[in-house]
N, C-alpha and C positions, 0 to 999 in steps of 0.2 A: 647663634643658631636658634631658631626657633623650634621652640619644643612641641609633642605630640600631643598635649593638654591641652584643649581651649581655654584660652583667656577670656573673661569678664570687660566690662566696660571699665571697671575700677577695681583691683584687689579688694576693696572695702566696700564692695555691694555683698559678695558669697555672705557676709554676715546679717544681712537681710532677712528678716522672719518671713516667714509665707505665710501668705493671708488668704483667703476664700475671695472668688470676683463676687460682685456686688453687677448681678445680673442685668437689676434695673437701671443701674450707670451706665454701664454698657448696652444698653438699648436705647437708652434715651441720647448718649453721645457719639454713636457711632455714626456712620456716611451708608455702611454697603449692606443699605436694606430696602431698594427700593423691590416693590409688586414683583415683577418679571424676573430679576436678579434673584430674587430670594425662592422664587418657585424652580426656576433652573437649578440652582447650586441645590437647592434642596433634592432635585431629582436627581444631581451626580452623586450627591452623597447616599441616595439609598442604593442606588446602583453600585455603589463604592462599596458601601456597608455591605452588600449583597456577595461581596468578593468579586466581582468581574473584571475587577481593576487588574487582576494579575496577568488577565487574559484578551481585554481591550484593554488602550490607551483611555483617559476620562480627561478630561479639562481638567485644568487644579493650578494652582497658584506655586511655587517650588522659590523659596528665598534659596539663597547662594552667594558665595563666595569667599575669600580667603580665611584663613582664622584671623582674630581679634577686628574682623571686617565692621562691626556692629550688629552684626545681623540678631541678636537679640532686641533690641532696642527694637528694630524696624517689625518685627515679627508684634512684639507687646502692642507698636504703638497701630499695628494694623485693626491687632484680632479685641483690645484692650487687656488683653491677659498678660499678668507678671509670668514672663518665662525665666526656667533656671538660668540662673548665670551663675552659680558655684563649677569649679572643675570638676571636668569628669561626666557632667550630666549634659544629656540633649544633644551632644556632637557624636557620640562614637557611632552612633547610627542614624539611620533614617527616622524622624519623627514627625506623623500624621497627623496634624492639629484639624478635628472637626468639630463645629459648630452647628448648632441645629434650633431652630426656636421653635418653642411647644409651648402649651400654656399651661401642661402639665410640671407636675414638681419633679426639681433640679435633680439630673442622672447625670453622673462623671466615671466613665468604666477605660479601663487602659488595658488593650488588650494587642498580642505581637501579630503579627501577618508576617509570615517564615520564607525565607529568600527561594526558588525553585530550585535551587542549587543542594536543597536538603534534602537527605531523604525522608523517605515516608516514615521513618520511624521519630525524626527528628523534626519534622513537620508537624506529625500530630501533637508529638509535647509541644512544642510552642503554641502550636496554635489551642492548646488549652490553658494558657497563660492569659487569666483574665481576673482583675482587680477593681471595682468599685469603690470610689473616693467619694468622701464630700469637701475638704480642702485642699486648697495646692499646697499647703504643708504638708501632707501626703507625697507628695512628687518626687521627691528628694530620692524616699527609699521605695519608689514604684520602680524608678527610671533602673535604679542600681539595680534592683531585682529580676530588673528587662535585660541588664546588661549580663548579671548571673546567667539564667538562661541564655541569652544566647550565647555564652561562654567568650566574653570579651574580655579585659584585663581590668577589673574593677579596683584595684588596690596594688601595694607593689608588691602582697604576695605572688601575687600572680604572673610574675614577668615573663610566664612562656606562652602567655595565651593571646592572641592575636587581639589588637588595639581596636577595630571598626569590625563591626557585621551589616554582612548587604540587608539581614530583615529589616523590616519597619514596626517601630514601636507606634502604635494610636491611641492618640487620646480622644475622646467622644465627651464631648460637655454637649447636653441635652436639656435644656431648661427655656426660660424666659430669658431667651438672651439678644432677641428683637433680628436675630444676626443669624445668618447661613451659609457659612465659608467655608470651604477646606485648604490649608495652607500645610507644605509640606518644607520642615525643616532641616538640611543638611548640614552633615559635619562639611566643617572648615577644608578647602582644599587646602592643601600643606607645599609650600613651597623650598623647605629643605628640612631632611630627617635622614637618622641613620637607620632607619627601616624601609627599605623600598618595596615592601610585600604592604606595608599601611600605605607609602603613597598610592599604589597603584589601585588597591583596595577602594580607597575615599574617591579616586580619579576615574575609577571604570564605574561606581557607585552616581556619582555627579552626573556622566555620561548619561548613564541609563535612563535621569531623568529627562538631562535634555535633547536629548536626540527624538524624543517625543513631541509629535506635530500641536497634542494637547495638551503641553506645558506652558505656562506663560510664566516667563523667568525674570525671578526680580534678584538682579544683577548689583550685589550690594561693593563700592568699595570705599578703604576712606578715604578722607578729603586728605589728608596727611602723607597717602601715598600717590606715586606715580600710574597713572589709569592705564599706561602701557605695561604696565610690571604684573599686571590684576590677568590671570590669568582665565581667570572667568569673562570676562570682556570676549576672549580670543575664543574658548568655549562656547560661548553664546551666538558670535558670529558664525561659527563653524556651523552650528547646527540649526541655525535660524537664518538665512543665507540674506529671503527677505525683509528680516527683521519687522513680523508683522506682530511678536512675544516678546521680546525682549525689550525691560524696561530698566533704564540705569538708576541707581539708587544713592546720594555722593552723601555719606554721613560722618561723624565728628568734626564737622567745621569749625567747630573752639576751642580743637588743639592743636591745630596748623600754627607755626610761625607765624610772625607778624609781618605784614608785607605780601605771602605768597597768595592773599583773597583774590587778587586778579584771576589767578590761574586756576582758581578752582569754581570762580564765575563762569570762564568761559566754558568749560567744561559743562556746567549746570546748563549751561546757556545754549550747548549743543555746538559751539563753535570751535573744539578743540578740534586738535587733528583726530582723535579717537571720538566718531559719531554714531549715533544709535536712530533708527528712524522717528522709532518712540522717545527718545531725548532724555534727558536725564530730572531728578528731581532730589532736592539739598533737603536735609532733614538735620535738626538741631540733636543728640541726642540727652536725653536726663541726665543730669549730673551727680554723685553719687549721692552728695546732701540729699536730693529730690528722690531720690529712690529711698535713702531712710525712709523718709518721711510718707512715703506712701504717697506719690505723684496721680494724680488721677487722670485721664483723657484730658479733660478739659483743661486742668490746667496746665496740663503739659504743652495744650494749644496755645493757652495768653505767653506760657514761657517762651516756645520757640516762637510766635509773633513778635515779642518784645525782644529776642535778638537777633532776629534780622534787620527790626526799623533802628536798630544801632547802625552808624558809623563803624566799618567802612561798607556793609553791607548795603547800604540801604543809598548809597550810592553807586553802585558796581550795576546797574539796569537790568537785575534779576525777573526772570518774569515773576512776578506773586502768584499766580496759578502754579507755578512749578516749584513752589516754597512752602514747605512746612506737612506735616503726616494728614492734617486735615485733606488738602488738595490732592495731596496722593491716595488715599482709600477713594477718595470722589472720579481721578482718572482711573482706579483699577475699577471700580462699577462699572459705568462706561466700555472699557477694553474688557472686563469679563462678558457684559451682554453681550457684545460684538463676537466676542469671538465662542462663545459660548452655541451662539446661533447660528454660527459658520461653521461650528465642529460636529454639533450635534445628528447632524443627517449620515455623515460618517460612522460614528458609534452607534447608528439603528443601525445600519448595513452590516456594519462588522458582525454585531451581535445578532442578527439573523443568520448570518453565512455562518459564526459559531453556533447557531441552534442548530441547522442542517446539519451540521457535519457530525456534532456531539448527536442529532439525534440519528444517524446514519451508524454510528459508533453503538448507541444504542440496541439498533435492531440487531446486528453485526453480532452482538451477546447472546442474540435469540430468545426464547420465553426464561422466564422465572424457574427454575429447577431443583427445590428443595427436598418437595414430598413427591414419591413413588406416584402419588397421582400427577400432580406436576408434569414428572419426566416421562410418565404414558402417554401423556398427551403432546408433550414434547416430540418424543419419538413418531409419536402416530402420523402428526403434521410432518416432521422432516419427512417420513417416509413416504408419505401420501405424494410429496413435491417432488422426491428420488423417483418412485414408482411413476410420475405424472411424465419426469422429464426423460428418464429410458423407454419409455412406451413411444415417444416423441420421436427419440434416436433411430427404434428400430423402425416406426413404420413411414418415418421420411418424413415427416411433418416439422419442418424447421422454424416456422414462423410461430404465432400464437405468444402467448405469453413467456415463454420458454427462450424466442427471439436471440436475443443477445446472449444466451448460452452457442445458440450455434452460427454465430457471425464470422464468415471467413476472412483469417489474415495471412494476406497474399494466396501462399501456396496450402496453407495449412488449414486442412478441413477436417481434423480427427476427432471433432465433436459430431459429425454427421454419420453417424456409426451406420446406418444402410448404404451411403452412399461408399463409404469405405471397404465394407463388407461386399460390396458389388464386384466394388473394382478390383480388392484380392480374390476372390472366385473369380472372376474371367482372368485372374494372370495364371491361377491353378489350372484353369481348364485348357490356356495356350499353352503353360509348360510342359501338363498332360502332352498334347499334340505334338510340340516341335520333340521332347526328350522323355519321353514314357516307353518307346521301345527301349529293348535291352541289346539290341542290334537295329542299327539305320545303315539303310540300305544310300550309298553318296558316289557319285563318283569322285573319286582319289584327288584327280590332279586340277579341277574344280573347287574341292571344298577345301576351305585356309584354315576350322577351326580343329584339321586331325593334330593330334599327339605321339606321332610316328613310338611306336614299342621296338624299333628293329630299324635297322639300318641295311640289314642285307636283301639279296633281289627277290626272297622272296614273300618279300610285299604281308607280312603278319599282318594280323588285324590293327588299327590304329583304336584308340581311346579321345574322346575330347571330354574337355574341362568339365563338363555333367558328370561322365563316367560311363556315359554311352559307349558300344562297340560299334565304330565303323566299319561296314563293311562294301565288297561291290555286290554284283545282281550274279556274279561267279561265285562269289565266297559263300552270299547266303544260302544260294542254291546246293554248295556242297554241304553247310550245315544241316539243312532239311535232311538230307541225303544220308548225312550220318546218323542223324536222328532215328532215319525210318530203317535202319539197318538194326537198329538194337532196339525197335519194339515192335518186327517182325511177329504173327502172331499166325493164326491158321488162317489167313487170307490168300486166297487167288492172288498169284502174280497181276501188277496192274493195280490192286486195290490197296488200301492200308488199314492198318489196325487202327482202332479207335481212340486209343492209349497214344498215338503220332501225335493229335492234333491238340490234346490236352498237354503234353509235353512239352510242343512249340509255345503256344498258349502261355502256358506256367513260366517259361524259361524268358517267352518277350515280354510279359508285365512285370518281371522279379521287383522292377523298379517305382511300382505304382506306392507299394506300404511308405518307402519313406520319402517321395514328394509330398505322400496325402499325410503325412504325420508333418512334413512341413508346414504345411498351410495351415495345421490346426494348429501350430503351434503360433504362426503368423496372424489368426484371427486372433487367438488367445490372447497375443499382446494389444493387438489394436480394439479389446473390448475392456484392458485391464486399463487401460490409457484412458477409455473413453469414461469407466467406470471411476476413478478417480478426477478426471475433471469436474464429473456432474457432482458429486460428493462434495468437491471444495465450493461447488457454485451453492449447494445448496446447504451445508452445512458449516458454520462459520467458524463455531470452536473447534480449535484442531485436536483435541484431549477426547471431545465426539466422535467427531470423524476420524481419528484413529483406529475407536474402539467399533464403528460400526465399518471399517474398513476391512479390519481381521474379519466382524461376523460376516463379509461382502466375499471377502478373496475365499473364507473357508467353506461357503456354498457354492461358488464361482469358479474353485478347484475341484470339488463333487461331480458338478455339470462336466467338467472338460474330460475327467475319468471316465464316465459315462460315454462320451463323445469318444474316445479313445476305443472301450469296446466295443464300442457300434461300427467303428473302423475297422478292427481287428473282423472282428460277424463279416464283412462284406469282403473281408480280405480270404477270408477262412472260404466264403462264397466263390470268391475267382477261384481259391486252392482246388477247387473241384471238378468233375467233370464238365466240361463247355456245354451251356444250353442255353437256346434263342430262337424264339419266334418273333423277332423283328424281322418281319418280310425284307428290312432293307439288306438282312443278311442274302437272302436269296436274289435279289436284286443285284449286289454286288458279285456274288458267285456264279449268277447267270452273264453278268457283263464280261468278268474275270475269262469266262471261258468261250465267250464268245470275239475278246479281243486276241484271246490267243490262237483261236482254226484260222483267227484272219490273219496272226500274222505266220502261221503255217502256212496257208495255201499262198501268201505273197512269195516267201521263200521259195517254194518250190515252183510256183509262174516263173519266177525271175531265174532261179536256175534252169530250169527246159529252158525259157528261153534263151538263154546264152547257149546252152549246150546243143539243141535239137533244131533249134530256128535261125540260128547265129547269128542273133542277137534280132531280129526283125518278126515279129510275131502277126499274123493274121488268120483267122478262124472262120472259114465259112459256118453256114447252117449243115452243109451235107452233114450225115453221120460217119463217113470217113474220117473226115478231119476230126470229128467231135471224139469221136473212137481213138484216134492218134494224139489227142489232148490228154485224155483221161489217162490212157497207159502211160506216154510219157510222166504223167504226175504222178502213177502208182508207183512208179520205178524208182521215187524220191521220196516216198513216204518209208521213214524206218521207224519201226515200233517196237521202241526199248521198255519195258513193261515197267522197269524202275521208274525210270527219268518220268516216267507216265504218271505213277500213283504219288513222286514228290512233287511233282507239277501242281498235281490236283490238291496234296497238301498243303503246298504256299498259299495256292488261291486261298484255298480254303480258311490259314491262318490268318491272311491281312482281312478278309471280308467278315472275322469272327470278331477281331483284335478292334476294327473301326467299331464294329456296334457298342461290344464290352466296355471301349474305352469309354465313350457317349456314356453308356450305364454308370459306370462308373463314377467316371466326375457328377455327373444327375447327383447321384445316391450318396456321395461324399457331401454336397452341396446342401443336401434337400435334410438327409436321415442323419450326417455327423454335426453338422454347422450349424443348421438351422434348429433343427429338432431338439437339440442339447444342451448347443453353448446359445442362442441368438434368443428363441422363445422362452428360455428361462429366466433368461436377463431380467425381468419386469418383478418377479417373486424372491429374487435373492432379498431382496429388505424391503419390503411391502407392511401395510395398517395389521393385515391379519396377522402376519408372523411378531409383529410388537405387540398386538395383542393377550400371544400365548407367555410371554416373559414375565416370571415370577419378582417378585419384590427385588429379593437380592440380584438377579438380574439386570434390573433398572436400574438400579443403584450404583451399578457398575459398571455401564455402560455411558450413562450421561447424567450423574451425581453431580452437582455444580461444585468446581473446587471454591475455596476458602475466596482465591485473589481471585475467581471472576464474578463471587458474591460480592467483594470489594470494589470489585469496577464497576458492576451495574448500579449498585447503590450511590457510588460516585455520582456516575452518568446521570441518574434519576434527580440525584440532588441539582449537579449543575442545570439540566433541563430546564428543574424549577427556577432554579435563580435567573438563568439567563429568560426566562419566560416571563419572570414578576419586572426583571429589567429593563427588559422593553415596553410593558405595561405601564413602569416607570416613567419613563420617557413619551408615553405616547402623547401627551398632551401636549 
């Protein structure tokens, strides 16, 4: 079973001293420093350094694959750096190898970039984990101190603390090192363990990298194992489908069996059943004599020259370009330009659409709000934009800058508070009309919406679903009737007291107070509606707009009270004796009484004529006949002196009741709605009234809490970075 420790090339390297790179070696032997290459990878790495990488993809180099795969060796002979190969180091996590050439003196700082998966509090400590070296004999107890922090299992006291962490550890060597690469070093996929919380760990760890368009994965496995069995192979394919990144890497070829060099030519040679587009490339690796000994570049190149031109190698038709670490740092130049140059219009894009948005996030926090002056001016401006956009609402002006506050979806227009406000006054003023009597006059077996009170024949008054009394043109006429019997006063028979008409009056509006207290209660809502949209449109913090919500609803409760007694005042008005100079009163009381002599003297034409003409009517001019007209119609005229002054009271009633009503809705519309709750609207949170708010008032109002100090400062920082990053890149 292979165990969760990375293994070394040789047990007897870990006892290797560590020595300091030797800058100018590695600048004078290296391959991957041409002009273009070096200016590119320079500008991922400050963009890198800049932290963006957590939040864009960057181009980057990612070694991989199994444990004891070699991938030290191939990492050394890329970057020229002796990397750890004691256990325990450089696998349990991700580790960030950057290179940078300056012509300033040598800077080596190792510092963590903390997994998202952490919180904030655990984020900030790590990420003030930072160490300045001047030797890689340093390394040893940087990496374990990396692995401390991130709370990995560094020793066997620690057997309950989890084996791999998703952070990345980075190294940054900064000097004269002729070199500008970043290569990212992963722990060993693990192919059998009794921890399946590590494997999955190291395997969704791997993924992460490679499932990134701007990874180019060097696919290391050894020449000793089976290239089907390499599960990074199967990995690489999955997420490279093209295979335009994916480079196979075949190393320890000097500890294979004797005999199986066939099979691991072909392979190199790209002819095995298992093909990569990019092909594979054979790499000798040091042997641990040679690593005593302190192997340098160069001669690690005449060594692995010198065995491949051995037998049996050197007859198996290896291409020489695809043999040995020299050729491969020369094809990853090449494939970094390349691909480098094809990624890079990508990563401006992304990181413009992340500057919009982080700076959309920005405004979204709104100004700065530490000091009392600060937040008055904070305040002044929201209000100024509240005030700009209710003034908008009420006077129907929907476009202007304001626009997309009041853009209608589908059926839903509750930001358009005039046009709202219209259309509940005319449904007030219809329902006035159809159900504001307190008795409607219907015929019975016509109307479908009675609520029969009584089953027996004689016909009680009905109720409908309003609460209206229905009644017919008999019934209301006996009401009148009883009316005028008990406010009798010192009136000539024929005539009626004045106390009738106020009585009828009083009795058929009973119903107006609580319609008109409906509707106020119905604008109320559809301005508390409209007043909280505009608030969240223009106020982003909700911890603001909470607190200037209370100061909105508790000035906006004041107005509706108000509005309440100016209701009650008009109602207190009807409670009183009837009076009206609308001429259309008189209009309607002169038609009233002029439709009804007509339909007297119809009656009584039509009875003479049945009774005195039998049934066939003709009237000369003589005055006989006119004479014989006139008596017969006196004969028919009875004059009941009651029936006479409730007559003249109904008229009287319906031609008072149309005008009142008219008044009424007007004056509910005009003096309770508009006057109160609608013209007020604009001064509930207006520049003047945040002008009058004392210190402590501001303070407590829109104080900026602690974590949206902490966001904006965020915000501000990433702005800059993603701002210096593209600037980065702009060349």
């Amino acid at each position: 079973m292979e165990t969760l420790t990375p293994t070394s090339e040789d047990p007897e390297s870990s006892e290797k001293p560590w020595t300091a790179i030797d800058f100018r070696q590695v600048g004078d032997e290296l391959g991957l420093q041409s002009s273009r290459t070096s200016q590119r990878l320079n500008q991922i790495d400050r963009v890198r350094a800049n932290g963006v990488g957590d939040h864009v993809a960057l181009p980057q180099l990612v070694v991989c694959g199994d444990q004891s795969a070699g991938k030290s060796s191939v990492l050394e002979g890329i970057s020229g750096i002796p990397f750890p190969r004691q256990d325990g180091l450089c696998t349990r996590f991700a580790t960030e190898i950057v290179l940078r050439h300056t012509p300033q003196a040598i800077r080596m700082t190792a510092t963590i970039n903390p997994h998202s998966s952490r919180d904030d509090e655990e984020r900030r400590r790590l990420a003030s984990f930072q160490i300045e070296f001047r030797e890689f004999a340093e390394l040893p107890g940087i990496i374990e101190a990396a692995g401390q922090s991130m709370g990995i299992r560094t020793s066997e006291d620690h057997t309950d603390a989890p084996a791999f962490a998703a952070d990345v550890l980075r190294l940054e060597l900064v000097g004269n090192t002729g070199l500008h690469l970043t290569i990212v070093d992963l722990p060993g996929l693990i192919s059998v363990s009794e921890n399946e919380r590590d494997m999955q760990l190291v395997s969704d760890l791997v993924d992460s990298y490679l499932e990134s368009s701007r990874t180019i994965v060097l696919a290391v496995v050894p020449a000793s194992s089976d290239v089907d069995t390499q599960g990074i192979i199967q990995r690489a394919r999955r997420y490279d489908k093209d295979g335009v990144r994916t480079v196979g890497i075949i190393t320890k070829p000097d500890l294979i069996n004797a005999g199986t060099e066939q099979r691991v030519a072909r392979l190199a040679k790209n002819m095995d059943r298992t093909k990569l587009n990019l092909g594979f490339f054979l790499l000798k690796n040091p042997a641990p004599a040679e690593l005593r000994e302190g192997l340098s570049p160069a001669a690690r190149k005449r060594v692995e020259q010198a065995f491949f031109s051995c037998e049996p190698w050197s007859s198996l038709g290896l291409d020489p370009s695809r043999v040995g670490i020299e050729n491969l740092r020369v094809f990853l130049q090449d494939l970094l330009d390349s691909h480098i140059e094809r990624e890079l219009p990508k990563v401006r894009k992304e990181l413009r659409e992340l500057l919009e948005r982080n700076g959309q996030d920005l405004a979204g926090l709104g100004m700065e709000r530490n000091t009392a002056g600060q937040i008055r001016i904070y305040l002044t401006q929201i209000s100024a934009d509240f005030h700009g956009l209710v003034r908008a609402g009420i006077d129907g002006d929907y476009g202007g800058r304001d626009s997309r506050f009041f853009d209608v979806s589908d059926k839903d227009f509750a930001n358009r508070l005039r046009a709202v406000v219209h259309l509940e006054n005319e449904k007030f003023a219809n329902h006035m009309r159809e159900y504001g009597q307190t008795r409607k006059v219907v015929c019975r077996k016509d109307d479908q919406s009675l609520e029969s009170t009584s089953s027996d024949e004689t016909m009680e008054p009905s109720v409908n679903k309003e609460g209206q009394i229905l009644v017919s043109k008999e019934e209301m006429a006996a009401w009148v009737k009883q009316v005028y019997h008990r406010t009798r006063g010192r009136e000539l028979p024929g005539n009626y007291n004045h106390a009738l008409l106020a009585e009828l009056f009083h009795s058929q509006s009973m119903r107006w107070g609580k319609i008109a207290r409906g509707h106020v209660d119905a604008v109320a809502n559809l301005v508390s509606t409209f007043l909280q949209a505009a608030m969240k449109f223009v106020i982003k913090d909700t911890k603001v707009r909470q607190n200037v919500q209370n100061c909105v609803e508790k000035s906006v409760q004041g107005n509706i009270k108000h509005a309440i007694d100016e209701l009650n005042m008009l109602l207190e008005d009807e409670a009183r004796q009837p009076i009206t100079y609308n001429h259309y009163y008189t209009d309607n009381i002169q038609k009233a009484r002029g439709d009804q002599s007509k339909n007297q003297i119809q009656d009584s034409m039509y009875n003479a004529i049945r009774t005195d003409w039998n049934g066939k009517f003709h009237v000369s001019n003589s005055s006989d006949e006119i004479e014989k007209l006139v008596t017969s119609l006196q004969q028919r005229v009875v004059v009941d002196m009651t029936m006479q002054a409730c007559s003249e009271a109904q008229n009287d009633l319906t031609a008072y009741y149309k005008v009142a009503m008219k008044t009424f809705v007007d004056n509910v519309c005009r003096q309770v709605i508009e006057r109160h709750i609608i013209a007020k609207l604009p001064s509930v949170f207006e520049p003047v009234l945040v002008s009058g708010y004392e210190t402590d008032e501001l303070l407590r109002m829109a104080a900026e809490s602690a974590q949206v100090s902490i966001r904006r400062d965020e915000a501000r920082h990433f702005q800059e970075v993603l701002e210096r990053s593209l600037e980065d890149l702009s060349v």
